[in-house]
C-alpha positions as CSV (number, residue, x, y, z in Angstrom):
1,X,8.3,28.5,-59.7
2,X,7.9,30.9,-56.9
3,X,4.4,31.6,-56.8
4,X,3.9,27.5,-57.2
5,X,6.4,27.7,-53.6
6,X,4.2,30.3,-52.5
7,X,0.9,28.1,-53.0
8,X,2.3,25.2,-51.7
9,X,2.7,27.1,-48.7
10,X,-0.5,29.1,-48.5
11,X,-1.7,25.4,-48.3
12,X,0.5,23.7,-45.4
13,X,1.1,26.8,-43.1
14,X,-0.7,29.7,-42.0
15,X,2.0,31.2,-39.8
16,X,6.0,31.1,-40.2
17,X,8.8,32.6,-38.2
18,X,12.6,32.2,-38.7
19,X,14.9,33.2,-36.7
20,X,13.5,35.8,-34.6
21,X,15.1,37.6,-32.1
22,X,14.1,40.4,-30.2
23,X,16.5,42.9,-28.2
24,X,15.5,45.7,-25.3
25,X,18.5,47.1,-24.6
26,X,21.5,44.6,-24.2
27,X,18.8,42.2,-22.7
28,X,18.2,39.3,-25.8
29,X,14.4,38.2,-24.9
30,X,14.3,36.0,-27.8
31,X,17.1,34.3,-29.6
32,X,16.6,32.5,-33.2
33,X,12.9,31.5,-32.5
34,X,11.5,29.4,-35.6
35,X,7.5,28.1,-35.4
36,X,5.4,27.0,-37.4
37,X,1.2,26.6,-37.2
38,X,-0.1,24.8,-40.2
39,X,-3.9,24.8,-41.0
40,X,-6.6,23.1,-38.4
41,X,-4.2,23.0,-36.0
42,X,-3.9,23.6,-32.1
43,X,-0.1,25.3,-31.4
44,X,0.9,25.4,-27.4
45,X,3.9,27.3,-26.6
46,X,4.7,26.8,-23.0
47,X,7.4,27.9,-20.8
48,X,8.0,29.4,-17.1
49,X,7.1,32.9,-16.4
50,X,10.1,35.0,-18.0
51,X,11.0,32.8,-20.9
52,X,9.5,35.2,-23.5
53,X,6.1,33.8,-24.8
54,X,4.0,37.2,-24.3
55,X,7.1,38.9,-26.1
56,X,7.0,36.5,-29.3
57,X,3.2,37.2,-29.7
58,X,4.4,40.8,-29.4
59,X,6.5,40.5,-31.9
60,X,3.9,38.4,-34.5
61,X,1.1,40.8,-33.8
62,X,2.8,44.1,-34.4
63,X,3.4,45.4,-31.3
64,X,7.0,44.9,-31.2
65,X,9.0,44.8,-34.3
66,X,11.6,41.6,-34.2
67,X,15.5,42.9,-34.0
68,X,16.0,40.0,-36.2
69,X,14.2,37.2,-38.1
70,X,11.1,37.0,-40.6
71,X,7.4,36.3,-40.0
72,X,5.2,35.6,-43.1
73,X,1.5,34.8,-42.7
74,X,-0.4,32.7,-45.0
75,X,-3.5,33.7,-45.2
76,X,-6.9,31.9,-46.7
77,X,-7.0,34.5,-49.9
78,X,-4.7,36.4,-51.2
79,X,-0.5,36.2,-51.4
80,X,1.6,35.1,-48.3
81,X,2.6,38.9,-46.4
82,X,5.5,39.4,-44.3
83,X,4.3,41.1,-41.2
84,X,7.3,42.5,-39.7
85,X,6.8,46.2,-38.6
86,X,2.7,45.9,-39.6
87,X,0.9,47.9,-37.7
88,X,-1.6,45.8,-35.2
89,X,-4.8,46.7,-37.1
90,X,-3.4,45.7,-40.1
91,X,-2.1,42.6,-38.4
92,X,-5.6,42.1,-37.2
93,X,-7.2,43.0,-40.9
94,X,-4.9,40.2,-42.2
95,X,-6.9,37.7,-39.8
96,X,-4.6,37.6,-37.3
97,X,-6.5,38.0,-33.6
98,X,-5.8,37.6,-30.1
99,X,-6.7,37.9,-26.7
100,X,-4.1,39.2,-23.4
101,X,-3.0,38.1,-20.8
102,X,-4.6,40.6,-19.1
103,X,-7.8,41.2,-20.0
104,X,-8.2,43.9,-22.4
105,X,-12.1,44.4,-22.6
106,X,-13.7,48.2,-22.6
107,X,-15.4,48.0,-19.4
108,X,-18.1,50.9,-20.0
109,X,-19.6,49.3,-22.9
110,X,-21.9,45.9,-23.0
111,X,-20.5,43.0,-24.0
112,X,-22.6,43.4,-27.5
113,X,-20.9,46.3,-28.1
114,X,-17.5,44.9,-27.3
115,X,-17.9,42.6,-30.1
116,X,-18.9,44.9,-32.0
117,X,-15.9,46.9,-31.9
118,X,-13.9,43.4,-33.0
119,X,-16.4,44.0,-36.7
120,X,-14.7,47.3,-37.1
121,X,-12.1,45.9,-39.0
122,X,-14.3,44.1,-41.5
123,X,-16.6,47.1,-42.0
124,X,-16.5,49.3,-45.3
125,X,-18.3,52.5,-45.0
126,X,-16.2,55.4,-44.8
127,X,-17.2,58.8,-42.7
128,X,-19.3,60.0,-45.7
129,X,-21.3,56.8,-45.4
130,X,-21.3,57.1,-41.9
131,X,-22.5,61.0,-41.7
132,X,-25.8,60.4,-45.0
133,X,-26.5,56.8,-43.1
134,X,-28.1,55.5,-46.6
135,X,-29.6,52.0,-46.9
136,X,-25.7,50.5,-47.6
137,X,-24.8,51.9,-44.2
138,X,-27.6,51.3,-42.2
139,X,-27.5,47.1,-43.9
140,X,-24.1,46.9,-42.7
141,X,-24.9,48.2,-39.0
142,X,-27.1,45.8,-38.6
143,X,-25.1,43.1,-39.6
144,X,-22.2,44.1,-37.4
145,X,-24.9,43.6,-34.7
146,X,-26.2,40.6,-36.0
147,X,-22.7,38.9,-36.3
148,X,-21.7,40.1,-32.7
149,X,-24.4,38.5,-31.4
150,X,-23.8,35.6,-33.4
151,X,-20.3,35.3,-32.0
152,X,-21.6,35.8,-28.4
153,X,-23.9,33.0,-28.8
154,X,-20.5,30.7,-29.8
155,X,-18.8,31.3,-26.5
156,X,-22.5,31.0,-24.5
157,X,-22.5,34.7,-23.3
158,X,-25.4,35.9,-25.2
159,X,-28.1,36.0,-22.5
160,X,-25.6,38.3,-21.2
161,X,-25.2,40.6,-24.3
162,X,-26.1,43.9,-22.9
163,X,-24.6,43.6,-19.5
164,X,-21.7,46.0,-18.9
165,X,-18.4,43.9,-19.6
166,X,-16.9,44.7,-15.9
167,X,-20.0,43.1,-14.4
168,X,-19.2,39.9,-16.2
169,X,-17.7,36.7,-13.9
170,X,-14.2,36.8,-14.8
171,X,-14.4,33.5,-17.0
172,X,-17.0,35.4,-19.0
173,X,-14.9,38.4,-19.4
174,X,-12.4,35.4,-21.1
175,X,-14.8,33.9,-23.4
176,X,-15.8,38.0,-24.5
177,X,-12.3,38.4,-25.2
178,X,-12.4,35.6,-27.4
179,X,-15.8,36.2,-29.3
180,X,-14.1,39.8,-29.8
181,X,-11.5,37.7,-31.6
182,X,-13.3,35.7,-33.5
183,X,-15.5,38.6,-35.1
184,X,-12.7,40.0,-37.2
185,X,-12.8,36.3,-39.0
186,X,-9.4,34.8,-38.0
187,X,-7.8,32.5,-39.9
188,X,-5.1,32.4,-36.7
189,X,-6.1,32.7,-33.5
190,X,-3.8,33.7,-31.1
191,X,-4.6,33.0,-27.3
192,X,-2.5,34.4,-24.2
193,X,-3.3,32.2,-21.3
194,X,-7.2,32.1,-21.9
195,X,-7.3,29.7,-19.0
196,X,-5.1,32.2,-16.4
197,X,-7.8,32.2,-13.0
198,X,-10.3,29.9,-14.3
199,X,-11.0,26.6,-11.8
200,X,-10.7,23.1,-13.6
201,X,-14.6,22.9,-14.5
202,X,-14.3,26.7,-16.6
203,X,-10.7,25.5,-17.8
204,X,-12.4,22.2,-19.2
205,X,-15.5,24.3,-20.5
206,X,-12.6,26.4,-22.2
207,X,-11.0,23.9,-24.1
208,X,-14.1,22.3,-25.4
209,X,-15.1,25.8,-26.5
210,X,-11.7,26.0,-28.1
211,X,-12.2,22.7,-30.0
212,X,-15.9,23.9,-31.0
213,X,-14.2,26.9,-32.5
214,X,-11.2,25.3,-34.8
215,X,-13.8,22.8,-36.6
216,X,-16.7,25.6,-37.0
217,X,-14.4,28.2,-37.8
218,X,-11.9,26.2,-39.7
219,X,-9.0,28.4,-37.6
220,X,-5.7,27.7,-36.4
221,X,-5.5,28.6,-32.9
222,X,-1.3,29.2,-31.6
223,X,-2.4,29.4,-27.6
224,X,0.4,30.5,-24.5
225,X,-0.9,28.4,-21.4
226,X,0.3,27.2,-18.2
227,X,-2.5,24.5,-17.4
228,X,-0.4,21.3,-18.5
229,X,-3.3,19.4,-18.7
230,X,-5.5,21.3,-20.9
231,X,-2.2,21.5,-23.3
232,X,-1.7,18.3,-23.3
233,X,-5.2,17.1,-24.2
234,X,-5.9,20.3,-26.7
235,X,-2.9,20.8,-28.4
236,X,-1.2,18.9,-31.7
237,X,2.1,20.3,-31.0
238,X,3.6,22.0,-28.5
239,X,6.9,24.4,-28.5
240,X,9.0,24.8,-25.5
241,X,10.6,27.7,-24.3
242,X,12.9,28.8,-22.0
243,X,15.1,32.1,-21.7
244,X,14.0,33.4,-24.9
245,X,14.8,29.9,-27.1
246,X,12.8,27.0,-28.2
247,X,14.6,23.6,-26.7
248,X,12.2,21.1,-27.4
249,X,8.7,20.5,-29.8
250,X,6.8,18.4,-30.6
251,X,3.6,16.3,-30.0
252,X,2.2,16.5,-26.6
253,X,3.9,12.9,-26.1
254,X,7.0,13.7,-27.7
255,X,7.7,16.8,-25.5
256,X,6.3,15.1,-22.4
257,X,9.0,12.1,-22.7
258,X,11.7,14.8,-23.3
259,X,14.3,14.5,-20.8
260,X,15.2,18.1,-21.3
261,X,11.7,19.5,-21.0
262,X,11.1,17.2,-18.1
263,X,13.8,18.7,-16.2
264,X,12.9,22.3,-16.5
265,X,9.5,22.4,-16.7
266,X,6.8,19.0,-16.2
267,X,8.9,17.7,-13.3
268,X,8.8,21.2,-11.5
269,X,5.1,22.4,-10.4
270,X,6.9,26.1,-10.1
271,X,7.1,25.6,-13.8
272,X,4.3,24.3,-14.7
């Protein structure tokens, strides 16, 4: 009876958390969060500055471990896995990726080879194979190249493959972050304000990117953002939250009719 719950599962929901909370000190950051993504869809969590979003995706990536709560990923193969304490690269081996707030690129290598370092975790030859470089090992380098460059030609940055990543326009230094993502194959992609600096024609070329990626990719994308109109156009459901809690979700016009959320954040442009 359990592993049929744990198909059923596998099938409706990708990402679960229950009642995480998350303490520094005596400061409570989060208090009882529970989320759901389920498969195909696009997740906002929204909130003023403060109100813990970068924290949770802290704490469901494995760079924090929750005080309290569970987090179970579902995902496409293998058994549902409770990721709380995981280390980030296993996190990330699980098919769990995401981008930062602030951009995390390494700035002395080309943007190919940027990507390529998102392939490390879908690679298999060991330091034997790497120091005899037989026909197995030498295959599998050129794929990693070949799939990099794949993913660079998804987000449109391939003419720029072998520039140097801190010569990139800053909206390309996003989209790199995000073919960097997508190259350890996701199942969830998890986005930390890809649209942070970007003017309204980038910000629109960023969400149709995004909407390229979930139906070629067949990923669930759980994104942190403060444009309120590219969440409101993008997303299937939104989560809001404010002072570590979750008061309101729902669809975009279900939250946007909330009195509560209307109050605190979409009638405040501070908030917004």
């Amino acid at each position: 009876m359990a592993q049929n719950m744990n198909e059923l599962n596998n099938q409706n929901t990708v990402l679960s958390v229950r009642n995480v909370s998350m303490n520094f000190g005596g400061l409570r950051a989060l208090s009882e969060v529970d989320l759901d993504v389920h498969p195909g869809e696009v997740v906002a969590l929204i909130g003023p500055n403060g109100a813990g979003k970068t924290t949770f995706f802290n704490c469901i990536t494995g760079i924090y471990t929750p005080t309290e709560g569970v987090v179970t990923a579902y995902p496409k193969t293998g058994k549902p896995r409770r990721i709380n304490g995981m280390r980030t690269n296993l996190v990330c081996e699980l098919g769990m990726a995401r981008t930062f707030q602030n951009i995390r690129l390494f700035p002395s290598m080309t943007a190919l080879e940027n990507v390529m370092i998102g392939r490390h975790c879908r690679t298999k030859t060991g330091i034997l194979g790497a120091v005899l470089r037989g026909s197995g090992t030498r295959r599998e380098e050129q794929e990693v190249v070949d799939k990099s460059y794949e993913m660079l030609t998804k987000v449109g940055l391939e003419k720029l493959a072998n520039e140097y990543s801190r010569n990139l326009p800053y909206g390309a230094q996003r989209r790199l972050e995000i073919a960097r993502a997508l190259a350890t194959e996701p199942f969830l992609l998890l986005l930390d304000e890809p649209a942070a600096g970007m003017n309204p024609q980038e910000t629109e070329e960023l969400k149709q990117m995004v909407i390229r990626i979930r139906e070629e990719f067949k990923v669930s994308v759980l994104l942190i953002e403060h444009d309120m109109k590219m969440v409101m156009s993008l997303s299937d459901r939104i989560y809001v939250m404010e002072y570590g809690r979750i008061i309101s979700t729902g669809t975009p016009k279900e939250v946007s009719e909330d009195p509560q959320v209307i109050r605190a954040y979409l009638g405040e442009d501070d908030d917004a």
